[in-house]
N, C-alpha and C positions, 0 to 999 in steps of 0.2 A: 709581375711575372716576366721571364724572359723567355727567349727564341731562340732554339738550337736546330741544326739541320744538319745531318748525318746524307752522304753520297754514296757510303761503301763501307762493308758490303750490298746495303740494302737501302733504300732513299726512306729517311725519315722524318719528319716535321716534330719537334716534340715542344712542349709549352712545360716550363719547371723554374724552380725559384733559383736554380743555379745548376754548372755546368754537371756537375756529380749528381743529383737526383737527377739530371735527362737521362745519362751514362746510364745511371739502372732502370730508369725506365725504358732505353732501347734494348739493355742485356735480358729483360723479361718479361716487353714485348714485340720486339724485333728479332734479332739476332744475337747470339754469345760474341763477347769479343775473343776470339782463338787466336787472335793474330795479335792481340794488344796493339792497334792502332785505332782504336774509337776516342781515343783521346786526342789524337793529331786529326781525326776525319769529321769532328762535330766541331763545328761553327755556332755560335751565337750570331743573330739574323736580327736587324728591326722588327719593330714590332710592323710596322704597316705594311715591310716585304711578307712574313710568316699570314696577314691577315689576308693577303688577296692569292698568296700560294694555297689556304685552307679553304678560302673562297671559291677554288678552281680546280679543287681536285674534288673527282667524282666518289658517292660511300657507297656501302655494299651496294651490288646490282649493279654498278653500273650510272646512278640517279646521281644528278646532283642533292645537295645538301640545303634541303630547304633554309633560307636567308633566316628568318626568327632563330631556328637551331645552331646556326654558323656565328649569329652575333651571341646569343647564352653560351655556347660552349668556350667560344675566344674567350667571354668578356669573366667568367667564374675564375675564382680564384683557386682551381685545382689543377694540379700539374697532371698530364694527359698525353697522352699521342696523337697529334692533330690526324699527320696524315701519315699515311706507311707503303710501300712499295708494294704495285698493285700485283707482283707476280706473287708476292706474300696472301693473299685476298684467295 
């Protein structure tokens, strides 16, 4: 798996096997790209940066992300939305 992270419009962490399934997976769980720069604004990240940003960002409510949960979801091989801008929430 690899690590994409999207700033703008909207902060997203996304976990995908390459740069074009994150792209759709933040067009249809994040934001449409209207502006057509999701291409220039998503970064591929380390793995070990993406695992302690997913580590530290708080899930619904509020709660952190209990550690068992945080290491199955990392460590699965499906491409997912780790984390997503919390005014989206």
């Amino acid at each position: 798996m690899k690590y994409f992270e999207v700033n703008e419009p909207y902060y997203a962490l996304i976990k995908a096997t390459s740069k074009k399934q994150a792209m759709e997976i933040y067009t249809k769980k994040v934001s449409e790209d209207n502006e057509g720069t999701l291409k220039e604004e998503m970064m591929e990240v380390k793995r070990d940066y993406a695992l302690v940003k997913f580590d530290r960002s708080p899930g619904e409510g509020g709660q952190l992300i209990p550690i068992i949960e945080i290491i199955e979801t990392f460590n699965n091989n499906k491409a997912d939305l780790l984390v997503i801008d919390g005014s989206l929430l």
